[in-house]
Every structure is written in structure tokens, then in C-alpha cells.
N, C-alpha and C positions, 0 to 999 in steps of 0.2 A: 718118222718113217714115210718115205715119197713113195709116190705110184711105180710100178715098171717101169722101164726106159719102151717109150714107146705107147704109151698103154694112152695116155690124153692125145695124139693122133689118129685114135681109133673113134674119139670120141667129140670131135669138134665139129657140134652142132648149136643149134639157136634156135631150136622151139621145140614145141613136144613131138612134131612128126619126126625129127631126129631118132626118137626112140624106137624105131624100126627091129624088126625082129633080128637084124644081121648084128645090131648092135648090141641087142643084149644077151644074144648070143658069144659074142667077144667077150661080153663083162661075164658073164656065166662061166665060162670058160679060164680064166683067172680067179672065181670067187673059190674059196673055201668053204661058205657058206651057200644060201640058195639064193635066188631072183623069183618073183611073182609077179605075174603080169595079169593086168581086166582078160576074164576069161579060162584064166585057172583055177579049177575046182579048191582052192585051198584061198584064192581072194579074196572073198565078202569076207569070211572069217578073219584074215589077217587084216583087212582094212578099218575093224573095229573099234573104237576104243570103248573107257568106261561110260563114257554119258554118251546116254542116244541122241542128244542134242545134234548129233555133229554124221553126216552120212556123205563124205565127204570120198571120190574115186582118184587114188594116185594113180600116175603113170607108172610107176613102179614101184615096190617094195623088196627088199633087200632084208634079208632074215642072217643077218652078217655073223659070221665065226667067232672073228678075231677081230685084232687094231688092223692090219694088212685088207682086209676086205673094209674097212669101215676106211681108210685112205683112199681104196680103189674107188670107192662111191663117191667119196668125198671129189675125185678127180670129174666124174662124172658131172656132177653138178658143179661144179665149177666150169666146163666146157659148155655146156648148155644151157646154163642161167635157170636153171627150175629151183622152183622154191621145194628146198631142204627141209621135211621134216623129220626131230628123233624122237624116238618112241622108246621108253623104257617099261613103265608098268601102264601109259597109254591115260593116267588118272588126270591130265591138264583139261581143267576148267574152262579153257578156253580153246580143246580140241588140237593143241599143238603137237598132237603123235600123231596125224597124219594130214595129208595135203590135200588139195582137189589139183587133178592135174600134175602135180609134184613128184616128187621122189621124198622113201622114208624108209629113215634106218631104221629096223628092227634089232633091238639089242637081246630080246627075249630069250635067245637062244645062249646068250655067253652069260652062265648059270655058276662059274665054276667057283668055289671057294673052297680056302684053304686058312685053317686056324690052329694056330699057336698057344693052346691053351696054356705051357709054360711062360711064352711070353707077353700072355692077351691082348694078342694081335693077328687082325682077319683080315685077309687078302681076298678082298670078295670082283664078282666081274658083275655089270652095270644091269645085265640083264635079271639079276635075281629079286625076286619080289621081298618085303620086307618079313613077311610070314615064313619065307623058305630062309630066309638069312636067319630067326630068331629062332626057328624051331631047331637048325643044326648046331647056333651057336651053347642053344641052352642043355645039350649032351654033355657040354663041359662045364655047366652053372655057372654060361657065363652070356652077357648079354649086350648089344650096342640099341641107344634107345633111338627110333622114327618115328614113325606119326603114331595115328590110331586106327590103321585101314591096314589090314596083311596081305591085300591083292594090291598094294602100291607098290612098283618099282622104285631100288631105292638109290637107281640113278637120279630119277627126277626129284626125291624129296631131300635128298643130298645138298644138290646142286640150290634149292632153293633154302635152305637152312635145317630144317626137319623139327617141326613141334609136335612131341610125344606125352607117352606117359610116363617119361622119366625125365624132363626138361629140367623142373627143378631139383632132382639131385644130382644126376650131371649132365644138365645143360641138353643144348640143340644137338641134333646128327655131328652138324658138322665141327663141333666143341669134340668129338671124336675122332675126326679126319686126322689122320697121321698124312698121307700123303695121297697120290692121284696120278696116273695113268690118262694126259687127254691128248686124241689124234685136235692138231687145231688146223685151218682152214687149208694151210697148204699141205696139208698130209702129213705133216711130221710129226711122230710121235713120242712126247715129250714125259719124263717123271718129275710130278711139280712136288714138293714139298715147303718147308720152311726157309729152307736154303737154299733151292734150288727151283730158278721161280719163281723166287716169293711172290711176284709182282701177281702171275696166276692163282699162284695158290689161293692169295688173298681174295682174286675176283670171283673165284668158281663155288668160294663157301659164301652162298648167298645171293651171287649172281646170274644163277639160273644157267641156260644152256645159251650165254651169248659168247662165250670162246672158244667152246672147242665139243668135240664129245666125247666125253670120261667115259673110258671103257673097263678101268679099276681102281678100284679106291682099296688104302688099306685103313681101319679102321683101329681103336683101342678098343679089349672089350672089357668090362667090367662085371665084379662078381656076383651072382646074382640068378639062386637058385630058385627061390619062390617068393610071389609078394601074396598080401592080403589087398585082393582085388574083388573087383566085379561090379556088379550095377545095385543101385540103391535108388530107388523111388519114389518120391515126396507128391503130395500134392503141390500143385505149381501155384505159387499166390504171390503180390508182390513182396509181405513180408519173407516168404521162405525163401524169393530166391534171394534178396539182399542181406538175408542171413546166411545163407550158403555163401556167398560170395565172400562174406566178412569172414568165417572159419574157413574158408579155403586159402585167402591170402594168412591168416594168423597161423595156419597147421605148419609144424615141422614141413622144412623143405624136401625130407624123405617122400609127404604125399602132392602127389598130381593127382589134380581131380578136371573131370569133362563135363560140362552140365549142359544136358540139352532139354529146352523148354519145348514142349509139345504136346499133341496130341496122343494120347496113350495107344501106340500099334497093340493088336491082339495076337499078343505074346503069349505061350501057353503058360507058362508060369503067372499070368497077371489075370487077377479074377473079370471076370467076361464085364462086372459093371462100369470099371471105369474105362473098357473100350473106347477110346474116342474121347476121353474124358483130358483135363489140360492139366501135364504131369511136369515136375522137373526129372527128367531121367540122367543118372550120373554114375560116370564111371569111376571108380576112385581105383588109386591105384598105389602103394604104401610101401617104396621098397628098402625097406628095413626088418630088426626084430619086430615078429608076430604080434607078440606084447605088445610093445610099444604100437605097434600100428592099432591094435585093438583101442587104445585110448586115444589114438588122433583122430580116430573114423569114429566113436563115441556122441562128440558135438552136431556132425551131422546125423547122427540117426535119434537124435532128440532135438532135433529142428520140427519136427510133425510125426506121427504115427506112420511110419514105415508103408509104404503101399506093397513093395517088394524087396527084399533085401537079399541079395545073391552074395554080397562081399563073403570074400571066405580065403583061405589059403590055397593059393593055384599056385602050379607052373606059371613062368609067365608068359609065354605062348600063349595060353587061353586067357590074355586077354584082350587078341583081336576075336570079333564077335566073326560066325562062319557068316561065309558070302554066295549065295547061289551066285552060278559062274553066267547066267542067264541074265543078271541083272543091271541094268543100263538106262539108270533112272534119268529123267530129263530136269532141268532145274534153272532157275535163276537164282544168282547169289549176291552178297557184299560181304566183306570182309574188312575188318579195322580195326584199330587197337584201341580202347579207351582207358580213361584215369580211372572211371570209376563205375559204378553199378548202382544209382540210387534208388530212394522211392519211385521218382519220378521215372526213370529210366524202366525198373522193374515192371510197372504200373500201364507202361507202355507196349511192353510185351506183352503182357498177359492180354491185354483189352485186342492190341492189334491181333493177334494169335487167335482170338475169342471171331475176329471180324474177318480171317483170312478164306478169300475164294479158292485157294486151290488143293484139293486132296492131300497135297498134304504141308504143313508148313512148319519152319521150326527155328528159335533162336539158339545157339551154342556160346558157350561162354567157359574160357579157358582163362585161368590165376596164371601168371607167371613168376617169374623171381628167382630167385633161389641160385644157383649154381648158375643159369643163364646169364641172370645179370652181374654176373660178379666179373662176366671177361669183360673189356673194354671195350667203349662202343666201335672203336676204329679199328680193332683189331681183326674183321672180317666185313664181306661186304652186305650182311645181315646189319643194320642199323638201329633195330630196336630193341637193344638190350635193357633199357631203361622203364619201356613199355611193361604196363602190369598187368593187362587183361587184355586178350582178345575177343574180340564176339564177332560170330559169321551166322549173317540171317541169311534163311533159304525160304523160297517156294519151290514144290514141286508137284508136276504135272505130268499128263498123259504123252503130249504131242509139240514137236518145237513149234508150229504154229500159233503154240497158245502161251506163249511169251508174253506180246506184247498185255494182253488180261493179268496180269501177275507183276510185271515189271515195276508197276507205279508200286503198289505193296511192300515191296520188296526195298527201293527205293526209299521211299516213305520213312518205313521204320527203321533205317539202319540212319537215316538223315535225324530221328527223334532220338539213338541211342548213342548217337556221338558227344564225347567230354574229354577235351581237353586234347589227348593226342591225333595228331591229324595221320600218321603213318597206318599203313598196310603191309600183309603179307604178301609175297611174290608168288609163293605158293598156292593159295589161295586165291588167286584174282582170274577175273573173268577177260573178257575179250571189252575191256573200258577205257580203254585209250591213253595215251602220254600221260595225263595228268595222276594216273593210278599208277601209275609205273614210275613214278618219279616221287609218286606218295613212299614207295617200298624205299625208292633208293632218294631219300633227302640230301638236298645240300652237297656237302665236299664227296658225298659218298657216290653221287652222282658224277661228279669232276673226276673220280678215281678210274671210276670203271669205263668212263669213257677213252680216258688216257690207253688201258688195257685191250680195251677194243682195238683201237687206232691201231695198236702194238700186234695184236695176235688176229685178227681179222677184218684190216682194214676195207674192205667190200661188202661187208655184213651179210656174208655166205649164211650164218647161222642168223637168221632174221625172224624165221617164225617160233615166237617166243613171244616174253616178256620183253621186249625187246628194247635195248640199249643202244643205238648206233653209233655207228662211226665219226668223228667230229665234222670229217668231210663231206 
């Protein structure tokens, strides 16, 4: 889908004083959607994302309708060279939903989904968060699995592959993707699937946002009225968590489990002593018969005397935890995939965790396998199918200033819990430069998507990202 005839000689400028009120008044006036400019009582709000890290002023923002306003924009920054940011649920780690200076697409708005509960298949549009996609899909007892965060949009965790609580019984988001809806850089608006595209199709599961921007994805849903979920909490030691780890990879690949090593939040359900106290908190999540889950969640809650046990038979909506919509924590992170979880590794956590300066610190650790690994690794441009465990170490803090005090920590320990695999998540990763980004995309998988690039966005319009460029 191209711009009007006409509509990029409205708009052929070369820096941000271009952005003049006459001109966005023109784009206004073609949009379907709205425009927000510094100065609009509805800016700071829309300029937001989830981490306060990042307080960053666009030249404009664009709260787009449709694909026709998301090309119109598209044209725009192509005329004037501003760096392009897209915004879906706003959750990039490295603040990629909005610019300083820039323009950014706001997809927030294009919410609309439509589900085929005879044919378990959902036509969802980019703007809808993961919480609002699972709680209408599961009216039909039926469910598409994403992360573990229901304020993520689930353009962005799409686009980078999507590790849930349902990975290992079937697989990543995009182990789901039937097909895609992407405007790509010259405005044309394209339906990519298996056949149609593949060359896309292939880049965009896993490749993050360097081709285009998916405005709709239609998904498979699978059936899947209640699991036996929720949080279970051990003391944190290094025998418990490398025996967690061992019955996580051994259980039925019906359960995914989340283990996160930290400091015990004062949670009203968690008795006031161990406040503050170093906990493994895990979220299991079992979706199968009741029964049968009762015996695979069994091993871990005879790993130690239970500190809290919430697992129980939910919907599975409840089991993203609720989110004050206030909250905009600041952080440094690493993210990696390792072989394995030893004493030594375990032993590391705990001690470093014991030794961490900043309010609040935490290691996480996700089993993989199962239904993930069973597709081929070449098959999408997610590369770690093979990968068994991920672990993402955080500090988190008051103030972005108080980074560099945290960084080395941070650093440190994720440099002591490395074994064996050298790759990363794309989702997952901070503002760390080429070599982290080449971590995600290894080898020929790197050679592919460049090819792809060259092909659908040879200027590297879509650059504020994880970013892949152009061979040229």
C-alpha cells in the first residue's frame, strides 16, 4: 500500500525544523488516526515507555489507525531522514518505542481482533497487549502462548520470537504465526506467509522489527481452558536451585516453569520474616490434565518446605501477575542461553545476590525444550532452538544515573554463569552493541536476514532496533 499521489511532496524536508506546524497539519489531515506534538497535553503520557530508563522527546508521535496511516508515516520519514521509532507494548529493553528527536509509530491504538474459534485461528492487530489477546482468546478455551508480562505488546514479542509459559508444549509465539500483515519501507503493504514471502515470513519470526511494521498477525490457537499454575517458593540455596533446574528439564514438556532467584518482595501472602530474605520464586505453569500436573509439580514442592505455594487450578489469564500501570522500573540487564546450571554456577548466584548494591537484584532462569526444540533450527530466524536454558540477570535501581554503580554486578555475574552456549535473546537484550546482536542472530542466520534486509529495506529506514543492516 503506497502513500497518496502527492502526499511525499508535501513532505520533502531534511531535519527536524521540517516539522513545522503546516506540515503536520497536512499529515493530520490525511491521518485516520491522530498526530501529537511537544506541547500536547496527551505528550509526556504518549512519550512513555515501560522502563524509566529512557526519557527520551520525539518530534512527533503518530497514534496510527490502520496500515494506510502507518505508510503515510512511513513516507514521512523517508522524506526527512528522522529516525523511525515503533512502538507496540513500548516493553524494549533498549527503549526502542521511542526516539529523541524522531518520529514514532504508535500501534497502541489498532486493538482489533477477531477469532475463529471453529477454526483456532486469530486475526489479531499489533497494537493489542498480550493480556488483552489472552483474556478474549480464553472465552473460547482457547489460547496463543507469549511471554510472561500481560502489559507486553504482542507486536514486539512476536517479532522477536516469544518465550512463554507455554514454550515447551507448543513452542515460541512465533511457532504459532500462520501469517502477517507488514507495511515495509516503501509503503507497500504486504500478506507474508509460507508461500507468500517466505523470504519475509522467515525474517520477521525472530528478526525483530528490521523489515517492516506488522500491523497483523494471524495466529493458531490452541485448546486450553485451565492449567494448574502459579507461584511456589523455596528457599534459595545452591542445592535448591540446581535441583529445580534438574526437575524442570526432567518434567513433562506439558510444564514450563520460571525461576526467579531473589530477594523476597513483601508480598501479602509471604509471612513478614522472610521479607528481604533470598528466595527462589517460580512460576509453574502445567498445561495439561489437573492430575497429571499434580504429579509433575510434586518433585518441586519436595525440593524444601514450601515458603508459599499458590499453584492451583486457574484460568489461564491469571497467570500474568497484575501490573500497576505506574510502574516504570529502571534496570540493567544480561541475557544468555546456557548448557547448564551447576553447583558452581548456582553457588554464584546465591553469594553474588547475597553481595548485590542495588535495591533490588534478581537472577531468572527459564528450561527450554520441548515442543521448541523440536522445529528446525533454520526454519525461522530465532536460532536457538537447540539452547536449554536461558538465564537473564538484573539490577534494579532508583535513577538512570545510577547505572554505571550496578553495571560491573551485573556484568560480572552473568560473565560467572556462562556454559557452553554463547547465543542470546533479541528480545531480551539491552542497547550492547553488534556483537550482542550477532550473538542472537549466529552464523548463516546472520547471512539470511541480511540478504532480507538488502531486499525489503535497503536504506535501513527501520534501524532503531536490534538492528541488522543493509549489506551496503
Amino acid at each position: 500500500m503506497a502513500a497518496p499521489p502527492g502526499f511525499e511532496s508535501l513532505v520533502r524536508v531534511t531535519s527536524t525544523d521540517a516539522l513545522a506546524a503546516s506540515s503536520i497539519a497536512l499529515l493530520e489531515a490525511e491521518l485516520n488516526g491522530r498526530a501529537i506534538v511537544p506541547g500536547d497535553f496527551r505528550y509526556d503520557e504518549a512519550r512513555k515507555v515501560f522502563s524509566g530508563a529512557f526519557d527520551r522527546r520525539p518530534a512527533l508521535i503518530v497514534r496510527v489507525a490502520d496500515s494506510t496511516d502507518v505508510s503515510r508515516v512511513l513516507s514521512l520519514a523517508r522524506e526527512t531522514g528522522l529516525e523511525l521509532a515503533i512502538r507496540s507494548g513500548g516493553h524494549s529493553g533498549a527503549g526502542h518505542g521511542v526516539s529523541e528527536g524522531g518520529i514514532v509509530i504508535d500501534l497502541r491504538e489498532m486493538r482489533g481482533l477477531e477469532i475463529d474459534a471453529e477454526r483456532r485461528v486469530a486475526r489479531a492487530e499489533t497494537g493489542l497487549t498480550a493480556g488483552e489477546y489472552t483474556t478474549a482468546a480464553a472465552t473460547h478455551g482457547l489460547a496463543t502462548g507469549f511471554g510472561d508480562t500481560g502489559s507486553v505488546g504482542i507486536g514486539g514479542i512476536t517479532l522477536a520470537g516469544g518465550v512463554g509459559y507455554l514454550v515447551r508444549k507448543h513452542g515460541l509465539t512465533i511457532d504459532a504465526l500462520l501469517a502477517a500483515e507488514v507495511v515495509t519501507a516503501s509503503g507497500e503493504l504486504l500478506r507474508v506467509d509460507a508461500e507468500t514471502h517466505p523470504d519475509l515470513f522467515w525474517a520477521i519470526r525472530g528478526g525483530g522489527g528490521n523489515f517492516g511494521v506488522a500491523t497483523r498477525f494471524e495466529f493458531r490457537l490452541h485448546e486450553l481452558e485451565t492449567i494448574l499454575g502459579g507461584i511456589l517458593i523455596l528457599p534459595a540455596t545452591p542445592e535448591s536451585i540446581t535441583s529445580f533446574i534438574a526437575e524442570a528439564e526432567a518434567a513433562p514438556e506439558e510444564l514450563s516453569t520460571i525461576a526467579n532467584v531473589m530477594p523476597a518482595p513483601a508480598l501479602p501472602f509471604l509471612p513478614t520474616e522472610h521479607h528481604g530474605r533470598l528466595v527462589l520464586m517460580a512460576t509453574l505453569a502445567y498445561a495439561g490434565p489437573p492430575g497429571d500436573g499434580e504429579r509433575a509439580i510434586t518433585p518441586f514442592r519436595e525440593l524444601a518446605e514450601p515458603i508459599a505455594d499458590m499453584v492451583r487450578p486457574i484460568p489461564y489469564p491469571e497467570i500474568y501477575p497484575p501490573e500497576p500501570e505506574d510502574y516504570h522500573p529502571v534496570a540493567t540487564a544480561r541475557t544468555m542461553f546456557v548448557d547448564r546450571v551447576d553447583t558452581r554456577a548456582a553457588k554464584a548466584i546465591v553469594d553474588q545476590l547475597r553481595a548485590a548494591t542495588a535495591p533490588m537484584a534478581a537472577v531468572q532462569l527459564r528450561v527450554l525444550g520441548g515442543a521448541m526444540a523440536r522445529v528446525p533450527v533454520g526454519a525461522t530466524a530465532f536460532a536457538h532452538r537447540e539452547s536449554r536454558i536461558m538465564v537473564n540477570v538484573a539490577a534494579i535501581y532508583e535513577r538512570p544515573e545510577e547505572a554505571p554503580l550496578h553495571e560491573p554486578w551485573v556484568a560480572g555475574l552473568a560473565a560467572a554463569l556462562r556454559r557452553g552456549d554463547a547465543g542470546a535473546y533479541v528480545g531480551f537484550l539491552g542497547d550492547e552493541g553488534e556483537g550482542r546482536i550477532r550473538a542472537a542472530y549466529p552464523g548463516a542466520t546472520w547471512d539470511r536476514l541480511t540478504a532480507v534486509k538488502d531486499r525489503y529495506d535497503p536504506t535501513n529506514l527501520f534501524r532503531l532496533n536490534q538492528n541488522v543492516p543493509p549489506s551496503a
